[in-house]
C-alpha positions in Angstrom: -0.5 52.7 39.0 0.3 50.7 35.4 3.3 49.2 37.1 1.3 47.6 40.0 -1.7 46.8 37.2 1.5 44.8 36.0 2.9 43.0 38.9 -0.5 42.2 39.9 -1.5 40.6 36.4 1.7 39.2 36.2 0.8 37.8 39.5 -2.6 36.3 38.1 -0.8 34.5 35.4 1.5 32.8 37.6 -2.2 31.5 39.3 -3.5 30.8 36.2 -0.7 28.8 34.7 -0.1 26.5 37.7 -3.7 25.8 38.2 -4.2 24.5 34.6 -0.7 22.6 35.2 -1.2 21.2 38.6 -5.1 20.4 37.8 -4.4 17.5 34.9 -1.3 16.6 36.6 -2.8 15.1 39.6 -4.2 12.1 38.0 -0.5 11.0 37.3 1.3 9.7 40.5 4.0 10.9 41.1 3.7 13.8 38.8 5.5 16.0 41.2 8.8 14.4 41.0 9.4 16.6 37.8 8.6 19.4 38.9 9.2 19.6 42.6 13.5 20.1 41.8 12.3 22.7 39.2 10.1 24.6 41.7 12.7 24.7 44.2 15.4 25.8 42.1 13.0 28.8 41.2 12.0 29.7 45.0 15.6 29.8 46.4 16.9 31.8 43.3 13.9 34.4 44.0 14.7 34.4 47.8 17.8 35.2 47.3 17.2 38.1 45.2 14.0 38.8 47.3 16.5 39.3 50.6 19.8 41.0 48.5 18.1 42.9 45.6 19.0 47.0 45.9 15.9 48.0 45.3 13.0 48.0 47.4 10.1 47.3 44.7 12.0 44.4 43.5 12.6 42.9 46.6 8.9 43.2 47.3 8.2 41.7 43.8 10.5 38.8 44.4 9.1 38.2 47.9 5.5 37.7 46.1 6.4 35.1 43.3 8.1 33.8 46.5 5.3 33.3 48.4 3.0 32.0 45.4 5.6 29.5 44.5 6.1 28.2 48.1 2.7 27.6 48.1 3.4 25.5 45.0 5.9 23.4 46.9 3.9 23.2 50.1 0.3 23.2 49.3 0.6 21.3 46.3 3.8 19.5 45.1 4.8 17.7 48.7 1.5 16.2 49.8 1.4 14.3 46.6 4.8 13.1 46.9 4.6 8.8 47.4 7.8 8.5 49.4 8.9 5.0 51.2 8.0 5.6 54.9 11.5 5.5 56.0 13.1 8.4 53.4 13.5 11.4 55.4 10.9 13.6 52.9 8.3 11.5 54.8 7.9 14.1 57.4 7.5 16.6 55.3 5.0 14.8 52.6 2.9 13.5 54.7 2.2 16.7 56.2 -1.3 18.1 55.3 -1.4 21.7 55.7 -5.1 22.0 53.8 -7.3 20.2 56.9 -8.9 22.6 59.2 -7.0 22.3 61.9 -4.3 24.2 60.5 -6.2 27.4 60.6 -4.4 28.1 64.0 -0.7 28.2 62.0 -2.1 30.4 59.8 -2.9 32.7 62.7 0.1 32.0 64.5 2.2 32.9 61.3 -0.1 36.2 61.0 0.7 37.4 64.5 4.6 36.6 64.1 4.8 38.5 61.0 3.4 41.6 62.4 5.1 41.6 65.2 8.2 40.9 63.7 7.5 43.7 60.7 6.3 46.1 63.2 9.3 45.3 65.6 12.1 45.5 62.6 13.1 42.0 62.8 12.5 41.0 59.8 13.6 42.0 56.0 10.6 43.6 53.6 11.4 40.9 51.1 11.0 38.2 53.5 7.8 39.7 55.2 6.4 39.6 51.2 6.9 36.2 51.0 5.5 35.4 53.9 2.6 37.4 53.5 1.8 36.2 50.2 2.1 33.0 51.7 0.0 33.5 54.6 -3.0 34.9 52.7 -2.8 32.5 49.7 -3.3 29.4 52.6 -5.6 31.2 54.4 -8.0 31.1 51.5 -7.3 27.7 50.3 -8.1 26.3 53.4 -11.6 27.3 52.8 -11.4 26.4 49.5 -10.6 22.6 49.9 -12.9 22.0 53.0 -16.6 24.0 52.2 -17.8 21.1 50.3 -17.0 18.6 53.1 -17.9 20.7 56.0 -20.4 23.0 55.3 -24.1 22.4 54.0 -25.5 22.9 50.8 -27.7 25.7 51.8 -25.3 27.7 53.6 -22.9 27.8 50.3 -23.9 30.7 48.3 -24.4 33.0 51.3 -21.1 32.6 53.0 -19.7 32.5 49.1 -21.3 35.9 48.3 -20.3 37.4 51.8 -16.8 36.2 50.8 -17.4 37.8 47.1 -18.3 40.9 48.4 -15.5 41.2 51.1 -13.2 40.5 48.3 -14.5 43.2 46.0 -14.0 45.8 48.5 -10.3 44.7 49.2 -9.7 44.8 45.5 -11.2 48.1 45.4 -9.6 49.5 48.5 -6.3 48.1 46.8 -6.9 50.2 43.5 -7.9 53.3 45.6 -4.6 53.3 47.6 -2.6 52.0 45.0 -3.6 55.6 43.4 -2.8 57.6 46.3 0.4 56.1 47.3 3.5 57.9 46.8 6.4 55.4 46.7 6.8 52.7 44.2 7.0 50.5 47.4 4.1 51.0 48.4 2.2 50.6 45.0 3.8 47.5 44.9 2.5 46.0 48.4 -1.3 47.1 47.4 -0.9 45.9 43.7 -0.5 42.0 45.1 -3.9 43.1 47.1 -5.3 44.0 43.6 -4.3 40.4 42.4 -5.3 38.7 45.6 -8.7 40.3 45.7 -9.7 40.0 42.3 -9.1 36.2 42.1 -10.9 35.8 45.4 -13.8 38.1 43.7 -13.8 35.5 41.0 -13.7 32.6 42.9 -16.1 33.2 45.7 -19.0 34.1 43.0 -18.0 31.7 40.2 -17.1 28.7 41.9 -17.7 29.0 45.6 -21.2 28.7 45.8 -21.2 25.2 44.6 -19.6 22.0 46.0 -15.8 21.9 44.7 -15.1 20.2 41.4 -13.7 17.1 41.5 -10.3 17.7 40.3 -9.6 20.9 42.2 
């Protein structure tokens, strides 16, 4: 139970720190240049160990940082990338995976994990990552679209629903984080603990009003 407390503070920090450094950084153009390399570097040495560590829980942990710090590259370090139309990053940067629309990928990358998990065709480290990944941009996409698309009224209800779903995942999370038996498995629900306590906090602190510029 204290080592999946742990990994899932340990998780929150990683949130923490990359928000206050992402959050400044946006008003410098470009800023991503100096970090995007540095992110990279960091994702493919954690897949690696995420797909050839011995041990289970660490593959699991890997997978997680993983998935927070492919969101990193993704979500927020590409689509800010100025690139000449013609470089070959293009594609990729001008890419937004934040607009609505792409709330179909989310579900299409939802029902290929499980059926891949379920079908064992794919590794446990991998299926972290993607996870993590799936989960963190399913929530974002609310995040960066309520303001724009929803009405002012309507923003502390479906902000408190959200609140309230989230406090019962993080609860559910501590519960069965108890009664599992393998370190495995306290692993998997301690990234639930992290995930559903900073959706707890963010659905009741900032949700129910228009997103700060900035964010």
């Amino acid at each position: 139970m204290i080592k999946a407390v742990i990994f899932a503070v340990s998780l929150f920090i990683y949130f923490f720190v990359t928000d206050l450094l992402f959050i400044p950084l946006r008003r410098i153009p470009n800023y991503n240049l100096y970090l995007l390399i540095f992110f990279l570097l960091v994702f493919f040495t954690a897949l690696y160990n995420a797909l050839t560590a011995g041990s289970q829980v660490k593959r699991l942990i890997y997978g997680a940082f993983c998935g927070l710090i492919l969101w990193s590259v993704i979500g927020e370090l590409c689509p800010s990338l100025r690139v000449h139309p013609a470089s070959l990053l293009n594609p990729i940067c001008a890419v937004d995976i934040k607009q609505p629309s792409a709330a179909v990928y989310v579900v299409i990358l939802f029902i290929t994990l499980a059926i891949s998990y379920l079908t064992g065709g794919i590794k446990d480290g991998l299926a972290m990552m993607l996870m993590v990944f799936g989960s963190t941009w399913s929530f974002e996409l609310y995040m960066q679209n309520y303001s724009t698309h929803l009405p002012l009224e309507v923003l502390p209800k479906i902000a408190y629903t959200l609140g309230s779903v989230s406090t019962v995942i993080f609860l559910l999370a501590l519960i069965m984080t108890v009664k599992s038996a393998s370190p495995a498995g306290k692993t998997f629900w301690g990234y639930w603990i992290y995930f559903g306590f900073v959706t707890t906090l963010t659905s009741f602190l900032i949700l129910p009003h228009p997103m700060p510029l900035g964010f």
